[in-house]
PyMOL commands that place a pseudoatom at each C-alpha (Angstrom):
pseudoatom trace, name=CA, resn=UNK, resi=1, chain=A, elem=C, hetatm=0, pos=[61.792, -38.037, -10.182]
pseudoatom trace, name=CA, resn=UNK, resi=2, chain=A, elem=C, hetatm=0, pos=[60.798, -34.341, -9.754]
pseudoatom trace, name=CA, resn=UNK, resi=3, chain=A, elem=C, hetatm=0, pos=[60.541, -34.839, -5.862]
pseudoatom trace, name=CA, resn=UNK, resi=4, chain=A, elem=C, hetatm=0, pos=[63.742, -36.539, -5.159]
pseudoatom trace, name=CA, resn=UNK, resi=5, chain=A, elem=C, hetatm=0, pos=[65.606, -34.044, -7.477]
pseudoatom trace, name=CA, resn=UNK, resi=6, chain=A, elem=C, hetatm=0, pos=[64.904, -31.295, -4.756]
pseudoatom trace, name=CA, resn=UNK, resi=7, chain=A, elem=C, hetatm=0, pos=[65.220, -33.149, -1.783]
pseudoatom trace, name=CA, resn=UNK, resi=8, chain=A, elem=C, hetatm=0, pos=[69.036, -32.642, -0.988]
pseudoatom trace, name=CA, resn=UNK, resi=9, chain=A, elem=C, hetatm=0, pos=[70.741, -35.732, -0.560]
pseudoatom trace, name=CA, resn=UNK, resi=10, chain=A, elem=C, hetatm=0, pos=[74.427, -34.855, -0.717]
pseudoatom trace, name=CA, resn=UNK, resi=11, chain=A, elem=C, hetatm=0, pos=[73.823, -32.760, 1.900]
pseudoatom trace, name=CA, resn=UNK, resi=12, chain=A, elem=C, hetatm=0, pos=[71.935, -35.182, 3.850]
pseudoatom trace, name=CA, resn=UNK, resi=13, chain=A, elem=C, hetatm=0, pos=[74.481, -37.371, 3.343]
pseudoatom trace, name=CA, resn=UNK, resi=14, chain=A, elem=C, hetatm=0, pos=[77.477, -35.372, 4.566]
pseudoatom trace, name=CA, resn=UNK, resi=15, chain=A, elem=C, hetatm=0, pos=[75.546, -34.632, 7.611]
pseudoatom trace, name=CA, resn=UNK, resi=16, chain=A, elem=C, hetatm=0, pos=[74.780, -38.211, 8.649]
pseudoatom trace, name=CA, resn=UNK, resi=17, chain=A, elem=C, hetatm=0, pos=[78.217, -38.887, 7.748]
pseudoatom trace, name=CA, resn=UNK, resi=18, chain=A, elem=C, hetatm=0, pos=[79.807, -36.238, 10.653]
pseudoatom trace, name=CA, resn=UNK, resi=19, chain=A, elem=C, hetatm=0, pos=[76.597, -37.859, 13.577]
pseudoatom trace, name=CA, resn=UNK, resi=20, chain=A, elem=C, hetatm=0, pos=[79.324, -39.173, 15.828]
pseudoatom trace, name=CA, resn=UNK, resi=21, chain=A, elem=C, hetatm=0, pos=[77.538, -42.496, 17.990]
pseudoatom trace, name=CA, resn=UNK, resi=22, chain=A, elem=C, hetatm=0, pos=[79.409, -41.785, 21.205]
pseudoatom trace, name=CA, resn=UNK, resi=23, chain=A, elem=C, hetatm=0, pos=[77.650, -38.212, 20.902]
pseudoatom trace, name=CA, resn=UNK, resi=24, chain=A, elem=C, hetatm=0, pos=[74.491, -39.384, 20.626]
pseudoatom trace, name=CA, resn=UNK, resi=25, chain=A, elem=C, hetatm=0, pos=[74.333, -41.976, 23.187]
pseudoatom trace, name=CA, resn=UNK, resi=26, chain=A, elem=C, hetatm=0, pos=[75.909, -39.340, 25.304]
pseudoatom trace, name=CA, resn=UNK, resi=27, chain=A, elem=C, hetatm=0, pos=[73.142, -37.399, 24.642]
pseudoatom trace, name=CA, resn=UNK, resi=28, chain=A, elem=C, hetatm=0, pos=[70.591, -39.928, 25.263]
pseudoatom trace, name=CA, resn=UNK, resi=29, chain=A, elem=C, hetatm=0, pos=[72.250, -40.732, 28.529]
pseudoatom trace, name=CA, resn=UNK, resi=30, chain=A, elem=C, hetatm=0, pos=[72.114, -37.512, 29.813]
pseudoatom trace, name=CA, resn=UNK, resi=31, chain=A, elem=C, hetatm=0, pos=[68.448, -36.726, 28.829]
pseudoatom trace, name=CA, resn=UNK, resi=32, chain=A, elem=C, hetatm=0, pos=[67.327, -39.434, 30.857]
pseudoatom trace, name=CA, resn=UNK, resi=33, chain=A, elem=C, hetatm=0, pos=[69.082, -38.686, 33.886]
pseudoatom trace, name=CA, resn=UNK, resi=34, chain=A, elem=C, hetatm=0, pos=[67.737, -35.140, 33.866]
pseudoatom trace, name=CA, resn=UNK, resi=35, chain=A, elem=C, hetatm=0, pos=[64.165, -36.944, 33.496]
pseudoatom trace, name=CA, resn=UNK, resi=36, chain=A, elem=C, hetatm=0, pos=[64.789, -39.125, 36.194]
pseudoatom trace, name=CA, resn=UNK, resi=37, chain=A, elem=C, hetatm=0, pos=[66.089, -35.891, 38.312]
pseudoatom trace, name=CA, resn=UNK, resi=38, chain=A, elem=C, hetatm=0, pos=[63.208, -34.106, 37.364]
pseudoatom trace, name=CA, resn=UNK, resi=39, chain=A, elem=C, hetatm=0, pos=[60.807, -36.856, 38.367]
pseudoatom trace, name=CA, resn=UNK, resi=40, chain=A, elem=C, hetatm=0, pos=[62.570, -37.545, 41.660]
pseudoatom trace, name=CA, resn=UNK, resi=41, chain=A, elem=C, hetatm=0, pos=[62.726, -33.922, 42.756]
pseudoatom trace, name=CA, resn=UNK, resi=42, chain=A, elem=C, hetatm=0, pos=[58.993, -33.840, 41.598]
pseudoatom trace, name=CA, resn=UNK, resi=43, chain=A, elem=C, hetatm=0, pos=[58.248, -36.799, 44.113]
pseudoatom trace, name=CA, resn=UNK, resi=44, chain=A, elem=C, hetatm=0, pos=[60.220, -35.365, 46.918]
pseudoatom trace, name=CA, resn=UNK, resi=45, chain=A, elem=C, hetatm=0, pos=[58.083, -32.122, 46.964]
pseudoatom trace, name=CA, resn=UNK, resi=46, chain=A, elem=C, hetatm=0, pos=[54.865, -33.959, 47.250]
pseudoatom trace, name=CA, resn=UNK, resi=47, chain=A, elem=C, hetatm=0, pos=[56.550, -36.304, 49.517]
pseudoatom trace, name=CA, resn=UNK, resi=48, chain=A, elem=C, hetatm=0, pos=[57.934, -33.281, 51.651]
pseudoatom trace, name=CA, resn=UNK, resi=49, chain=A, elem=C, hetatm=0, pos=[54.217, -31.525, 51.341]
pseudoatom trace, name=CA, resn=UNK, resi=50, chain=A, elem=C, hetatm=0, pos=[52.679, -34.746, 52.629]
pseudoatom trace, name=CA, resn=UNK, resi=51, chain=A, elem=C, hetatm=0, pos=[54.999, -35.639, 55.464]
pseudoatom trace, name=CA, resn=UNK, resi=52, chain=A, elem=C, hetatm=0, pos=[54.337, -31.827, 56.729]
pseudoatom trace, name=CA, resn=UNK, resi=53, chain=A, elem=C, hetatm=0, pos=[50.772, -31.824, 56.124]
pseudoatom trace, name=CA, resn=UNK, resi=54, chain=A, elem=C, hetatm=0, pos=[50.549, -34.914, 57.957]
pseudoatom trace, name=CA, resn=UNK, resi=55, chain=A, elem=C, hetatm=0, pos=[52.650, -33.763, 60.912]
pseudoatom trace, name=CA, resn=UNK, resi=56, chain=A, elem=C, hetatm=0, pos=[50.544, -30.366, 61.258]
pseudoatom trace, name=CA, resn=UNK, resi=57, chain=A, elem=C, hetatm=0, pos=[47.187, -32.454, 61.157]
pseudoatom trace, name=CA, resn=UNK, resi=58, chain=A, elem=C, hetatm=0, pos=[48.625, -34.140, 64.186]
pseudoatom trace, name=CA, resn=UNK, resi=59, chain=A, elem=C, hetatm=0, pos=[50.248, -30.839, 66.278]
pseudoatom trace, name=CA, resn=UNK, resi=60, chain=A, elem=C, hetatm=0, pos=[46.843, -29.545, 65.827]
pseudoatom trace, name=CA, resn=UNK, resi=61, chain=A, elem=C, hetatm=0, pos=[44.734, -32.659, 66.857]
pseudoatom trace, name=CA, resn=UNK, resi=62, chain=A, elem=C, hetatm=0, pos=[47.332, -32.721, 69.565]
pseudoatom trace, name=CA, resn=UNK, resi=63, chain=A, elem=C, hetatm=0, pos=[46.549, -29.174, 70.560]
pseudoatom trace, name=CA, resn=UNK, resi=64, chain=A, elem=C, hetatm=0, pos=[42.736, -29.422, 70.699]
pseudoatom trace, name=CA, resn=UNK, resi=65, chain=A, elem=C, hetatm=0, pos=[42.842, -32.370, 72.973]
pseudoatom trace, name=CA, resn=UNK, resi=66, chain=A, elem=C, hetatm=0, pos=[45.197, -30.537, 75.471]
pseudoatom trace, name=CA, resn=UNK, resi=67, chain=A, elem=C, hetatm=0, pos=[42.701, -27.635, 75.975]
pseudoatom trace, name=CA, resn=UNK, resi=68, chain=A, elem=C, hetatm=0, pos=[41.567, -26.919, 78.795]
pseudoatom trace, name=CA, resn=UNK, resi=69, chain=A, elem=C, hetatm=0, pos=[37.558, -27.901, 79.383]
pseudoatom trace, name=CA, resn=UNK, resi=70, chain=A, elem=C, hetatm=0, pos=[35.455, -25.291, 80.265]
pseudoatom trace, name=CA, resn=UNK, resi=71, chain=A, elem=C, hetatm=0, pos=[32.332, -25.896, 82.467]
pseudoatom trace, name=CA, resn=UNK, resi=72, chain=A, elem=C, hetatm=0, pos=[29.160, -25.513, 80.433]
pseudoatom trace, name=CA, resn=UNK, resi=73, chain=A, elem=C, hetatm=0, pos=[26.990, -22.920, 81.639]
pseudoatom trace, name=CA, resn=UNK, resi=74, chain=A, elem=C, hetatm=0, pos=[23.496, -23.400, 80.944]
for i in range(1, 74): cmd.bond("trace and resi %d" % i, "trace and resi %d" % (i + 1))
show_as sticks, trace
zoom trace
């Protein structure tokens, strides 16, 4: 009985008394559309470094094959 004589339950019990539902779900709600922001904008950056990684690889390739081919001296 010692333990549950200092835990303080009218106090506990006035608090969970003023947790409003609509507040909470609320809350919920809008944590997991930040995560899901968070995640997409994540995605889109290595989306975006892909897609220009990709394109340089292939302005470069492009590049090399346009040079002009020197005669080889030997």
């Amino acid at each position: 009985m010692a333990v549950l004589e200092r835990v303080p339950l009218d106090r506990i019990t006035v608090e969970a008394k003023a947790v409003r539902p609509g507040r909470t779900i609320l809350l919920a709600l809008a944590g997991l559309l930040y995560g899901l922001g968070w995640l997409v904008a994540k995605a889109f950056g290595v989306i975006w470094l892909a897609a220009a990684w990709t394109g340089t690889a292939v302005k470069v390739g492009w590049m090399d094959a346009r040079k002009p081919k020197l005669p080889r001296v030997d």
